[in-house]
C-alpha positions in Angstrom: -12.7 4.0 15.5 -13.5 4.6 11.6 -16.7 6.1 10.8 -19.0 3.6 9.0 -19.2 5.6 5.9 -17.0 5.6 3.2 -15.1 8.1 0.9 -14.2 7.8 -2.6 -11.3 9.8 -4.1 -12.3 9.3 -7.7 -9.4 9.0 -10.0 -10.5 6.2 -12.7 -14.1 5.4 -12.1 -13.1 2.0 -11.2 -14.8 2.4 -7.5 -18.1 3.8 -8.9 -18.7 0.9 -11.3 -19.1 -1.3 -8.0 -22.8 -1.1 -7.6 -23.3 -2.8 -4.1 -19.9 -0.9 -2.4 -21.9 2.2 -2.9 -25.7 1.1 -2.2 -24.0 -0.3 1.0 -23.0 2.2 2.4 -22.9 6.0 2.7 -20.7 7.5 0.5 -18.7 10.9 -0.3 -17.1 11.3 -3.6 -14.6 13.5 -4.5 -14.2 14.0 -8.5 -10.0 14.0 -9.2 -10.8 12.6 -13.1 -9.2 15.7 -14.7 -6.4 15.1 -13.0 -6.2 10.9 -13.4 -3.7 11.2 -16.5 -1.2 13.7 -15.3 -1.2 12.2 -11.7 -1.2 8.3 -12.2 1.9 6.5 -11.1 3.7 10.3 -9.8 2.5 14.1 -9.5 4.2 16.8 -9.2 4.5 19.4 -6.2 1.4 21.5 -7.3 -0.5 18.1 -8.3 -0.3 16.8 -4.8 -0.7 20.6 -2.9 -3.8 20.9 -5.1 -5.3 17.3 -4.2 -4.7 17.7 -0.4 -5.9 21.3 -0.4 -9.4 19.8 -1.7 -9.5 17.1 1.2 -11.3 18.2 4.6 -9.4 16.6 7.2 -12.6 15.7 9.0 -13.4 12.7 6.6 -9.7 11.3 7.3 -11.4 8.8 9.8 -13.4 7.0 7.2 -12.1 3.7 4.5 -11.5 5.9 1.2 -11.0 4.6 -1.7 -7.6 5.4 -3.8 -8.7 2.9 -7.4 -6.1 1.9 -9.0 -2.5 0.6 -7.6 -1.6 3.4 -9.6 -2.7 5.9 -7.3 -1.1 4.5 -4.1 1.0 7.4 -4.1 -2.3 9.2 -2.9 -2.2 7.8 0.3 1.0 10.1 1.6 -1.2 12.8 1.4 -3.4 11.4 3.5 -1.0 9.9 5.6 0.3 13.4 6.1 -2.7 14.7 8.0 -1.6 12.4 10.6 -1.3 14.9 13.8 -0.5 12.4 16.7 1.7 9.3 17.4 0.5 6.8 14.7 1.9 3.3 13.2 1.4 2.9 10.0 1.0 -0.9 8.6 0.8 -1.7 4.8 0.0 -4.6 3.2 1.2 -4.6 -0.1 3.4 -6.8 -2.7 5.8 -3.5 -2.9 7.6 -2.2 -0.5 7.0 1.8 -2.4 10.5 2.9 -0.1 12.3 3.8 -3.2 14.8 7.4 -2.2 14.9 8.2 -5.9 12.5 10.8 -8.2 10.1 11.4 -8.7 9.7 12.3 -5.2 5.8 11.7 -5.0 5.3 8.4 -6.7 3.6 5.1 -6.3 6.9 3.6 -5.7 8.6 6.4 -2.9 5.2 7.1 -1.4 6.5 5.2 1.9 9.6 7.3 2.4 7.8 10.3 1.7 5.4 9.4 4.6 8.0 8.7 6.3 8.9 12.6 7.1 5.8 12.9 8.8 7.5 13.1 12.4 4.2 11.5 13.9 4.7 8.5 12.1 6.2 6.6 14.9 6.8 3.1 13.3 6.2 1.7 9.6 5.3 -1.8 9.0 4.9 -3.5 5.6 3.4 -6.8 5.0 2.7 -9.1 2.0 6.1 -8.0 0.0 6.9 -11.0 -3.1 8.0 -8.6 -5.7 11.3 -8.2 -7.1 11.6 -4.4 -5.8 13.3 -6.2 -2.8 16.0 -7.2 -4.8 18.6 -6.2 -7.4 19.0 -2.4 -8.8 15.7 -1.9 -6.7 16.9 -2.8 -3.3 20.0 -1.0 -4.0 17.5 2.1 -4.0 15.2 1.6 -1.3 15.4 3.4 1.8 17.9 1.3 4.2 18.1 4.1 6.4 14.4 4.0 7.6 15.3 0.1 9.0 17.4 2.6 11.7 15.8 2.2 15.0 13.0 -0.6 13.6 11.3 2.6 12.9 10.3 0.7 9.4 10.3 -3.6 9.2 9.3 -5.1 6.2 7.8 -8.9 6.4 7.4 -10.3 2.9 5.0 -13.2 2.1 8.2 -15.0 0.3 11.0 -13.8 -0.9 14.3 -15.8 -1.3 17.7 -13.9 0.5 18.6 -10.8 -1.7 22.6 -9.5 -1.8 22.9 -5.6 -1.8 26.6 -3.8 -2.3 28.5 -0.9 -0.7 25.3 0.1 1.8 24.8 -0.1 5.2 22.2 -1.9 6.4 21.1 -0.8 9.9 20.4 -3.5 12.8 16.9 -4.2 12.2 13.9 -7.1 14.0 12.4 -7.9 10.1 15.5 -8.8 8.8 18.9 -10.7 9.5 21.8 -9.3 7.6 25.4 -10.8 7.0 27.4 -8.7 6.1 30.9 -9.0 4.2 33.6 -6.5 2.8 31.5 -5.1 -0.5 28.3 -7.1 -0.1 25.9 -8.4 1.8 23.2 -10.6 2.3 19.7 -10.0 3.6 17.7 -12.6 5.0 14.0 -12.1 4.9 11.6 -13.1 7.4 8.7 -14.4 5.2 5.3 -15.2 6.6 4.5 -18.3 4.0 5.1 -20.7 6.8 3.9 -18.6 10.0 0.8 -18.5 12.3 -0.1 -15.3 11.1 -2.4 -14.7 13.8 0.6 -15.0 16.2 2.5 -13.1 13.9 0.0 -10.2 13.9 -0.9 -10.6 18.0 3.5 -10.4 18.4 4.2 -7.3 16.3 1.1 -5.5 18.0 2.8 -6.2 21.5 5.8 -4.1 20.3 4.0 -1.3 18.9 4.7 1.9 20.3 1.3 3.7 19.8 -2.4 2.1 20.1 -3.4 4.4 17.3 -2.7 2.8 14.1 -3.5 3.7 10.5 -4.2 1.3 7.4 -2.9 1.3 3.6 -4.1 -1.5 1.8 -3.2 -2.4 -1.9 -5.0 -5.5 -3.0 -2.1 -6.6 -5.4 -0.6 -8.2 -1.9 -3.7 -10.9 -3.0 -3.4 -13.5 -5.5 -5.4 -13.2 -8.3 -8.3 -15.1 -6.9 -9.5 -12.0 -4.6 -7.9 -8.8 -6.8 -7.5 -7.9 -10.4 -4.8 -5.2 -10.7 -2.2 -3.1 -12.6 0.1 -5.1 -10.8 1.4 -8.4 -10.5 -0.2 -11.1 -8.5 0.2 -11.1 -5.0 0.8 -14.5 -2.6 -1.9 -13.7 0.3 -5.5 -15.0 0.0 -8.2 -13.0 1.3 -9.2 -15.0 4.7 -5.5 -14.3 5.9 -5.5 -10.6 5.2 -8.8 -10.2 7.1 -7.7 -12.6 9.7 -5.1 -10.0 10.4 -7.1 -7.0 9.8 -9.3 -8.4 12.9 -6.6 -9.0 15.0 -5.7 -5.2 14.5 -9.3 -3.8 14.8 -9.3 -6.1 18.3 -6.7 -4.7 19.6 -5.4 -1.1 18.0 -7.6 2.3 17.4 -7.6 2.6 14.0 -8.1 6.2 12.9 -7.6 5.8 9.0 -7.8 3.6 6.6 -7.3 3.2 3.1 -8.0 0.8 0.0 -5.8 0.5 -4.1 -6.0 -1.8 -6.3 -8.7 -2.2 -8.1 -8.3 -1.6 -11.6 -8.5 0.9 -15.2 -6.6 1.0 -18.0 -3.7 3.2 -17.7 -4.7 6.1 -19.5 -1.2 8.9 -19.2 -0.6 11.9 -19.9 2.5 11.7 -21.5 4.8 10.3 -23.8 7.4 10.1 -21.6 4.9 9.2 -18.2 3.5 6.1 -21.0 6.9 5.1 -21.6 7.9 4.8 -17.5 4.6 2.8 -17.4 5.5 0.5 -19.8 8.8 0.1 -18.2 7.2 -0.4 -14.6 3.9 -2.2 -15.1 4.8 -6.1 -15.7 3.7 -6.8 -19.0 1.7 -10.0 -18.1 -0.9 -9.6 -16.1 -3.8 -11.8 -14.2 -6.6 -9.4 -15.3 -5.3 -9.5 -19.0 -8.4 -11.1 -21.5 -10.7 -11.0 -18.3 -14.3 -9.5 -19.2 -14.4 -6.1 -17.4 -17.3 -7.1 -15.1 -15.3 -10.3 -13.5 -12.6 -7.7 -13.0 -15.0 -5.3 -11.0 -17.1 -8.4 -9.4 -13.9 -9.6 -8.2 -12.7 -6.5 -6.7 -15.8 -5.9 -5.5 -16.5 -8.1 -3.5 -12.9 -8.2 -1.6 -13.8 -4.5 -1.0 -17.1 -5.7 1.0 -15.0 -8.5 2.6 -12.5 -5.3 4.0 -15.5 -3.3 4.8 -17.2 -5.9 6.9 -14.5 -6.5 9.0 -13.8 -3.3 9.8 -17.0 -2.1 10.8 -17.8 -5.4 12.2 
């Protein structure tokens, strides 16, 4: 059961501007601005053993906040501390399963956690973007569908064609496969029950114990203002299944991206891979900054009351 307090891993300041989060609850902040430049979007080896060296493991059973989408990458370090059979379920409109460098980024974070041996199963929820098709599928990590160990249930996503990989048996996904390519067939939750959805996966879980990544670009605009592009879910569906979980699983970590700050890097060629990543329209682009935090705000209440609830 998570501890009613909350933590804040303070990268970008865009937590702390959200006056009732904090006044709401207990809180524990943890200052990481001097590192927000060189670590957005990737860090290095020493970036990420200094960050995890400065987290007490006792505090891993609390909602903390990551900021920024650009920061996701955060949550394999805390995903790391994991030291007992544990699913981990995402809801995000990335899959982050990319096998190239940089090795601890925003986009490979998944398959990083993924050597954690106590990770028993992954699941990710909310998927729309286009890193399940094209060059980008051709570099996510196929071999984790192995086993079901990771299923992946988009919101929507038409069928995607990938060449000269195998792609493993796998309940998320039906694949037909021909002589150089072939073709994947998502299942997509537009048109399900998703409390059925949820209540099914659950039942094929191995582990009761279950921990929590949310990045609020898997919501349309309405709900989060992000880095990111727009996401398909509204709010009311995410917590739907968020109480189906707490009902029914022991959640023993949680965490919370996408919120938003300006990219601020650290350099050139960090500024130009952001350029290059980020999609260069944007719902938050020309809104006034304190819609942008209302906004994000209060989806970060809506999270926090049903998980304590």
């Amino acid at each position: 059961m998570l501890k009613k307090y909350i933590r804040i891993l303070n990268f970008d300041n865009s937590i702390i501007q959200q006056p009732k989060l904090l006044s709401q609850y207990p809180v524990k902040i943890t200052d990481f601005t001097s590192l927000a430049s060189s670590v957005r979007l990737y860090m290095s080896g020493a970036e990420r053993k200094k960050i995890a060296d400065s987290l007490l493991s006792q505090e891993k059973d609390c909602p903390t906040f990551l900021g920024s989408g650009d920061f996701h990458h955060i949550s394999e370090i805390l995903t790391s501390q994991i030291n007992q059979p544990t699913c981990l379920v995402i809801f995000d409109f990335h899959p982050d399963w990319d096998i190239l460098p940089p090795r601890f980024g925003c986009g490979s974070w998944v398959s990083q956690a993924l050597e954690n041996k106590n990770i028993s199963k992954c699941i990710l929820i909310g998927m729309g973007s286009d890193d399940l098709s094209g060059i980008a599928l051709q570099t996510g990590n196929l071999a984790s569908l192995t086993a079901n160990r990771l299923e992946i249930y988009p919101f929507r996503h038409k069928p995607s064609r990938i060449g000269f990989r195998h792609i493993p048996e796998n309940y998320s996904i039906t694949a037909r496969r021909g002589f150089l390519t072939s073709k994947v067939i998502w299942h997509e939750l537009e048109k399900e029950d998703l409390s059925e959805f949820i209540l099914k996966l659950i039942k094929r879980l191995p582990t009761q114990k279950v921990y929590i990544s949310i990045d609020k670009d898997c919501l349309n605009s309405d709900f989060a203002l992000t880095n990111w592009e727009e996401g398909c879910l509204r709010l009311d569906q995410l917590l739907i299944m968020l109480k189906i979980i707490r009902n029914n699983l022991d959640i023993i970590g949680l965490d919370i991206t996408g919120d938003y700050s300006p990219p601020v890097i650290s350099s050139r060629l960090k500024a130009m891979f952001s350029r290059l990543d980020h999609p260069k329209r944007l719902a938050v682009s020309n809104c006034p900054a304190d819609l942008i935090t209302w906004i994000n705000e209060q989806s970060n209440l809506a999270i926090l009351q049903e998980m304590f609830s």
